[in-house]
N, C-alpha and C positions, 0 to 999 in steps of 0.2 A: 412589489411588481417592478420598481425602477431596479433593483439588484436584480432581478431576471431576466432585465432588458441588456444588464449588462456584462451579467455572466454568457448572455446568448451572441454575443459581438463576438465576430472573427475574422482574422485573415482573410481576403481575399485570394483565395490559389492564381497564379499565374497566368493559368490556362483560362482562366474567366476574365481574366482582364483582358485577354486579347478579347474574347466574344465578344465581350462591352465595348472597345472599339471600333471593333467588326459593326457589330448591331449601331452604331450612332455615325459608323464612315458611310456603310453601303448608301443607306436615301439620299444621303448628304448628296455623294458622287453621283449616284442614279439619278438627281433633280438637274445635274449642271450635261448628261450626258443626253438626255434626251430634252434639254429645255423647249428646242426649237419644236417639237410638237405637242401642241397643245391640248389634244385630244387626253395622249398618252399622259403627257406631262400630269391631266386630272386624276386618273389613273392609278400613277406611279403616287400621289399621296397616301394612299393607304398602308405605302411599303411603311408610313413610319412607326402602324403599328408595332413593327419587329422591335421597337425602342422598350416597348415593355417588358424583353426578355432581361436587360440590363435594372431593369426597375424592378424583375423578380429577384436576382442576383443580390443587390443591395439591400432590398428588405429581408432576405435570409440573412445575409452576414454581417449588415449594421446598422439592423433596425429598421422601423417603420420610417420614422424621420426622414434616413436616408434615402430609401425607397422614394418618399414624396420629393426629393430633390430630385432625385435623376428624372422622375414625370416631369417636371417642371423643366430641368434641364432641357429634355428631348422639344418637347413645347417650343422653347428660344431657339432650341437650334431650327427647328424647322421654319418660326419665320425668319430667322438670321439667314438663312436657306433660300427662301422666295425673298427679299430683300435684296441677297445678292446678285441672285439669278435678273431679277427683274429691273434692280437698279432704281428705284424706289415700288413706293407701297401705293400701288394700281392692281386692282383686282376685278375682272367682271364679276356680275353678279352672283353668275354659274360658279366661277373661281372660288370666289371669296366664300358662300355658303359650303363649299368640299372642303377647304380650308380648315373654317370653323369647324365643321360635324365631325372633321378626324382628328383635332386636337381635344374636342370633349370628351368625343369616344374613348379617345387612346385615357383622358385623363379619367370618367367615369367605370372603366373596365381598370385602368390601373387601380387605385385608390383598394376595392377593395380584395383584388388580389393581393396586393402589398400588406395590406392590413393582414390577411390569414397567412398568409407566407409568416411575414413579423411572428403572431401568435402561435403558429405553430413551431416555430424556431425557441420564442419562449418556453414553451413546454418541454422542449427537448433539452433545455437547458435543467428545467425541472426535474427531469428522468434522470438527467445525468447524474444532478446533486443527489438526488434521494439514492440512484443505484450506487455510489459514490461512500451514502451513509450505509448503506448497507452491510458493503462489501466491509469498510472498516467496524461497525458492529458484529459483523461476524468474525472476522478476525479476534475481535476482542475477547466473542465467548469463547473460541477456539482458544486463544493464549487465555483465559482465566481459567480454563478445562485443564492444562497443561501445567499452572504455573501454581506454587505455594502462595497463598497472598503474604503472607507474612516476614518469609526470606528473600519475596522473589527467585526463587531457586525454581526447575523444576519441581514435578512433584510425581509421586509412586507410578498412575499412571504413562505421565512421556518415561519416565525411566522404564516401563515392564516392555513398553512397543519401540522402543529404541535400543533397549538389551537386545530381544529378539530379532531385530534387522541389522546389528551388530554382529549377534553371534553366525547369524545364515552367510552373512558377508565373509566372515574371518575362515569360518568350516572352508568354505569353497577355495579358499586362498591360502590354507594350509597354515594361518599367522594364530597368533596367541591376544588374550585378552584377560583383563584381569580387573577382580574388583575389588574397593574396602569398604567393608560395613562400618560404621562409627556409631559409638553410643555415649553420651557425654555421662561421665561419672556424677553419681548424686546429683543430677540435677533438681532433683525434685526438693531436695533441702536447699539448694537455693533457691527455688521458690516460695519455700515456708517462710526461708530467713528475709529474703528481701522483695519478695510480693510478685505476681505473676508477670508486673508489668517489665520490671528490673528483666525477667526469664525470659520474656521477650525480645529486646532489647540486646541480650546475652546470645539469644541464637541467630540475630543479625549480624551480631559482628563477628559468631564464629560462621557461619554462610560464609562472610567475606574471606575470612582467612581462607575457609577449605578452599574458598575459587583460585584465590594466588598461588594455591600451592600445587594446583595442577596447569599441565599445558593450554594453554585456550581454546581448542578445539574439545576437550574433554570436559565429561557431563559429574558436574555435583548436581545432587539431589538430595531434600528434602522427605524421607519416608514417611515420618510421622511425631510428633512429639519432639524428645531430641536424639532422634535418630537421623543420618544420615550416608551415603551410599554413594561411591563415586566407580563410574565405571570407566576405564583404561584400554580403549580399543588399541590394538598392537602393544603395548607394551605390556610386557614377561613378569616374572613373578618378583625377579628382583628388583626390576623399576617400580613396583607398586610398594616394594618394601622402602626405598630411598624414599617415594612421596611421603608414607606412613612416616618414616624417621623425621620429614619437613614440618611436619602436622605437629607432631608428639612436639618438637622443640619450640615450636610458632607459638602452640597453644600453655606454654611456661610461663609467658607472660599474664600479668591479671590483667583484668578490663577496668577500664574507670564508668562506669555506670551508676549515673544520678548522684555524686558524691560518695560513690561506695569502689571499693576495689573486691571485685569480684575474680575468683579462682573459679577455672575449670578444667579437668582432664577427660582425654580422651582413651577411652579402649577400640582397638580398632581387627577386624579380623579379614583378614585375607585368601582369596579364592580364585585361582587361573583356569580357563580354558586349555588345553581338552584336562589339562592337567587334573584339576579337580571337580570337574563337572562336564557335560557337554548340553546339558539344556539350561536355562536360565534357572526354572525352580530350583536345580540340586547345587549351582551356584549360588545361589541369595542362601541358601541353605546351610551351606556349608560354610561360608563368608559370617553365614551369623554365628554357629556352631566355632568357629576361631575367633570370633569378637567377646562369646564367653568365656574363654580359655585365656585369653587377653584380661578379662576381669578377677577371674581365679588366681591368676597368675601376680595380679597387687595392684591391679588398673593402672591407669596411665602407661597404657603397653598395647605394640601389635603382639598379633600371632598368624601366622599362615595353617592353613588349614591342615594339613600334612601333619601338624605338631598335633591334634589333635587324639584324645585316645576315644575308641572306636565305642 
């Protein structure tokens, strides 16, 4: 409860400061302007109820605590107030019981407004935090919907709704787009040889390479197994072939994984808008159909779809 009390603490705005002011100057001034009659002067003590708008104030934004301070404040002031006015403490009897019955009042009507005010401030504190978890647990299934656990990479789905608002964008604007299918050579005998977890470990670090090897606003993705797919909004057929050329020579190096120096090559097949598709399906299609032709061909090789025979 004590962390809600003070997750629920805020700033006081400006514009309330002056009220609070306002609400503790007016009786003050209203007791010294009209002292001289006494009628009125009985009267005029009831204005100091208005003191509890400042004691609502303070218990929404800092707490009950505070709330009971500024009651108590208002209280002093008011006989700091008759004090002054009067020049000591002489009250008739009629006086002094209005006195009294309007600082109880004021303090028995504060107290438990203060308190529900406070409470309901805490609660709103509460709403905040839970709508707060929410909104980040949602987020999280939305990115774990979207995301490979394994490379962190995208995964099939953001790549098929991100091709699609890709290609509608690029149609309209008359530009070119281009993608590579990747497929890593034998992998599966390195995971005979060196155990699934080794194969794991293996398509983290080539995740990593593929990401370097494109511009950063551009999407690797994870398709399945060890397959992978990088899509190239605006750039042409021969900038996905330079990337492809980055990749082939990145991936020459072996991996140091668990004490093992691990080899793997890539086949990779290439496929441009409008050039060789205009819908996503006959792109991934086609992009795969030159990843095998890239395999035929002695692996460790691109091929662009075009090479393809029919």
């Amino acid at each position: 409860m004590e962390e809600f009390r003070k997750l629920g603490t805020r700033n006081i705005p400006k514009l309330l400061w002056v009220i609070i002011v306002v609400c503790y100057a007016f009786p003050f001034c209203l007791e010294f302007y009209i002292s001289d009659d006494s009628l009125i002067e009985s009267q005029v003590s009831f204005v100091w109820f208005i003191c509890l708008i400042p004691s609502l104030i303070f218990s929404y934004y800092k707490g009950f605590k505070a709330g009971i301070f500024s009651i108590f404040f208002a209280t002093l002031l008011h006989v700091f107030t008759r004090v002054v006015i009067e020049n000591e403490m002489i009250y008739t009897n009629f006086e002094f019981s209005i006195q009294v019955e309007v600082m109880i009042a004021n303090i028995l009507v504060a107290l438990p407004v203060c308190f529900f005010v406070n409470h309901l401030q805490i609660e709103n504190a509460k709403l905040e935090i839970a709508y707060k978890d929410l909104v980040r647990k949602k987020n999280e299934i939305k990115r774990l919907a979207y995301i490979d656990p394994l490379t962190q990479l995208p995964n099939r789905r953001f790549f098929n709704e991100n091709l699609l608002k890709n290609l509608n964008s690029v149609s309209k604007s008359d530009e070119t787009l281009s993608i590579l299918f990747i497929d890593l050579d034998s992998f599966k005998e390195i995971n005979d040889t060196f155990g699934h977890d080794v194969g794991d470990l293996l398509l983290q670090q080539v995740a990593f390479i593929l990401t370097s090897c494109v511009p950063e606003n551009d999407c690797v993705v994870r398709l399945a197994g060890d397959e992978f797919i990088i899509m190239l909004p605006l750039l042409n057929k021969e900038s996905a072939i330079e990337i492809a050329s980055t990749i082939l020579h990145k991936l020459k190096e072996p991996f140091d994984i668990k004490d093992n120096q691990v080899f793997v090559t890539p086949s990779i097949g290439i496929a441009a808008y409008p050039e060789h598709g205009q819908d996503s399906e006959t792109l991934i299609k086609h992009a795969d159909k030159a990843m095998y032709q890239a395999k035929k061909a002695g692996k460790n090789n691109y091929a662009v779809y075009e090479t393809v025979s029919p």
